[in-house]
N, C-alpha and C positions, 0 to 999 in steps of 0.2 A: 192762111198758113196753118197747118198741120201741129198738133201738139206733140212734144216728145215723149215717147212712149218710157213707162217706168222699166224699170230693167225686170219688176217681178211681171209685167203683160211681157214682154221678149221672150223671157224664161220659160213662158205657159205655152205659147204660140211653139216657141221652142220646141220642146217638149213634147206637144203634137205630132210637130214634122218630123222629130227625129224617131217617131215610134212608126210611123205612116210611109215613108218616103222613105227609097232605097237606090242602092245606086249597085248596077249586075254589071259585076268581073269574073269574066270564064263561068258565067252562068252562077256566081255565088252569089247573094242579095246581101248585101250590106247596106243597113239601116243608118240612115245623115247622125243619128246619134252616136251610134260605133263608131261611123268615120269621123264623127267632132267637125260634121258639116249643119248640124243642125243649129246652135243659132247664127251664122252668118247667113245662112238661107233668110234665117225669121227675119233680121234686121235689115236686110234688103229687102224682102216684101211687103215688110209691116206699111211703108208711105202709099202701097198702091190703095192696102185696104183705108187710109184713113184718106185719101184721095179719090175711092172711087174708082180707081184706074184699073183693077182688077181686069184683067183677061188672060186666055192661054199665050198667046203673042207678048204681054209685060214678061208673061211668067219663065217664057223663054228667053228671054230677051238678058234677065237679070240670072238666070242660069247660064248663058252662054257665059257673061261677064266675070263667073266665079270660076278661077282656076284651084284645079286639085294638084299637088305633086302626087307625081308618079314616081317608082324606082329611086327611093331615095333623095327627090328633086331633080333627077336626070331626065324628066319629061313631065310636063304639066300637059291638061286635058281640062278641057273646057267640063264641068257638070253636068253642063245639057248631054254633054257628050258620053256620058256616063249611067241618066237618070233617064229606066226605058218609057217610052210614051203611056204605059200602062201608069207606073209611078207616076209620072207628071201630072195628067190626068186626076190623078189620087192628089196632088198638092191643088190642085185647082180648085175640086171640090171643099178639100179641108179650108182652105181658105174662104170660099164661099159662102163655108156652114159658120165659120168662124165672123165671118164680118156681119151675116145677118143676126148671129145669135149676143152681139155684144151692144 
């Protein structure tokens, strides 16, 4: 079993994704930090990196899983649905470079 992760690793991993990873409305890039999507991204992928389970399949998989409100809360949207494959892509790698480098 996996150890719990201190909330100042979450923060850093954080931090990462929310500078790296973006989510395109009408063609604007909005960065998971701006939208205050960056740590719930972290703390749902952190288990795959101390699991090994890392792939672009988890990685979508745990994106679908995250709803954004829309309009107020008048319409939620999956993230995946949000975060274009170029992005994704980009979270794949950061987490790759992340889990070999710790």
């Amino acid at each position: 079993m996996a150890n719990t992760p201190s909330t100042q690793t979450i923060e850093a991993l954080a931090a990462e994704i929310g500078e790296q990873v973006y989510i395109d409305v009408a063609k604007w890039h909005l960065f998971l930090a701006e939208a205050h999507l960056h740590t719930t991204v972290a703390e749902q992928v952190y288990p795959l990196l101390e699991d090994d389970e890392l792939s672009a399949g988890a990685i979508a998989s745990i994106l679908q899983n995250i709803s954004v409100p829309l309009g107020g809360g008048k319409l939620k949207v999956s993230l995946a649905d949000l975060i274009p494959a170029t992005s994704q892509a980009n979270l794949l790698s950061l987490l790759e470079d992340y889990q070999r480098d710790r």
